[in-house]
Each structure stands twice: as structure tokens, then as C-alpha cells.
C-alpha positions as CSV (number, residue, x, y, z in Angstrom):
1,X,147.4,128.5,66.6
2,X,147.4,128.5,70.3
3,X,143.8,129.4,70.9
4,X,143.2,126.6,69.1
5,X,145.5,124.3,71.0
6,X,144.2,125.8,73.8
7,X,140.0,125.2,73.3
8,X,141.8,121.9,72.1
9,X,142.3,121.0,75.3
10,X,139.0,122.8,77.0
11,X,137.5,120.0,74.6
12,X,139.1,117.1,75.4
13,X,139.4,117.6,79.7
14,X,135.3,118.8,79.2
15,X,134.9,115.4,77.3
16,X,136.7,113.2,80.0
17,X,135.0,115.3,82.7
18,X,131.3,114.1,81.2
19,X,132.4,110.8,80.5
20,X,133.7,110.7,84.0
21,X,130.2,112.4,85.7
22,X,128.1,109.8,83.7
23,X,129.7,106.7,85.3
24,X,129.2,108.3,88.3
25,X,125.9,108.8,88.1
26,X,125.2,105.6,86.4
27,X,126.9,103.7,89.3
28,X,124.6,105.7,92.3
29,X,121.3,104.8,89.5
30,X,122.6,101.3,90.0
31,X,123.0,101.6,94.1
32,X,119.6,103.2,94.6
33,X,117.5,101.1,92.0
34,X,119.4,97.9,94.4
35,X,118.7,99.2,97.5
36,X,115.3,100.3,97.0
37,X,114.6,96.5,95.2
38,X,116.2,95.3,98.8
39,X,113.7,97.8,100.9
40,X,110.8,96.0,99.1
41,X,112.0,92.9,100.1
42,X,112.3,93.2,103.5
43,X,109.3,95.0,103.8
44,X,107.6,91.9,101.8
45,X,109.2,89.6,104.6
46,X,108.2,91.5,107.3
47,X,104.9,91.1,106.3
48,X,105.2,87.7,105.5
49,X,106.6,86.9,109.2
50,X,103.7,88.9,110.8
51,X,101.0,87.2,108.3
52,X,98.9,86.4,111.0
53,X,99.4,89.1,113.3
54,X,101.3,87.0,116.3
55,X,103.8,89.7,116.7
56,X,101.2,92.3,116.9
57,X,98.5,91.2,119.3
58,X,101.6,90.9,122.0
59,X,102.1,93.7,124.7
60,X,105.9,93.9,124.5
61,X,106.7,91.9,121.0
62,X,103.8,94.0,119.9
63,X,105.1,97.2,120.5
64,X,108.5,96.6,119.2
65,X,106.8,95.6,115.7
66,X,104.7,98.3,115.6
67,X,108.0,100.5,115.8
68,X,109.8,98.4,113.6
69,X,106.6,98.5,111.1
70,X,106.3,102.5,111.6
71,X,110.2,102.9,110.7
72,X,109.4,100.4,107.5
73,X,106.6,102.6,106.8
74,X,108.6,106.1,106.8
75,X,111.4,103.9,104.6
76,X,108.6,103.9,102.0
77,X,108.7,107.3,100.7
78,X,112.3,106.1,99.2
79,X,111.1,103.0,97.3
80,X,108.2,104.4,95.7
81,X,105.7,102.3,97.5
82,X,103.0,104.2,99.3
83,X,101.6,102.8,102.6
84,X,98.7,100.6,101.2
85,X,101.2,98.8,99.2
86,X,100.6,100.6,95.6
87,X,103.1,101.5,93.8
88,X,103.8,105.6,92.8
């Protein structure tokens, strides 16, 4: 009788520890999936700002994009997107 109370319990707390686990995982699947969608877009903008290549051909604003486009670039690897655009 109490072993059986006992893996009575074991169930139940291994039960709520699951349920628990899932909803966190569920709610970092939900902040990654967001943030990468919000990577793409900026990367999307800042490609859209620099459409024809103002930004770049300048000495000083030039070399500021190029960093900001390098450290865009190196974001990439997190969103799936490789650096010609496509998709992985």
C-alpha cells in the first residue's frame, strides 16, 4: 500500500514536471521563431535602405555599413539564411 502511494506520487510530480518542461520549451520555440522572423526583417530593410549603394560608396558612412552589414551577416547563421539570401 505505500509503495503504491508512494510511485503514486513519482507519477503525478513526473507528470506536472513534463507538463511544466513543455511550456517552457514551447514559449523559447515561440521567442526564437519571433526573433529570428524580426532578424530577417531588418536585414530586408537594411537592404532596402542601401538599394542603391549610397551608403557604401562613402569613405566614412561606407565603412560604418560595411561593419554594420558584416555584423548582419554573422547574425545570419541564427535565422537560417545563408549569405546569398537562400534559405537553409
Amino acid at each position: 500500500m505505500i509503495i503504491e502511494i508512494f510511485l503514486s506520487v513519482l507519477l503525478l510530480t513526473s507528470a506536472v514536471v513534463n507538463i511544466i518542461q513543455l511550456r517552457r520549451q514551447e514559449t523559447l520555440e515561440t521567442w526564437l521563431d519571433d526573433m529570428s522572423s524580426d532578424l530577417n526583417r531588418v536585414q530586408k530593410e537594411f537592404e532596402i535602405i542601401d538599394e542603391k549603394n549610397w551608403f557604401e560608396s562613402d569613405d566614412e558612412v561606407g565603412d560604418t555599413f560595411n561593419r554594420l552589414r558584416d555584423s548582419l551577416n554573422k547574425l545570419n547563421k541564427y535565422t537560417g539564411v545563408d549569405e546569398d539570401g537562400e534559405t537553409t
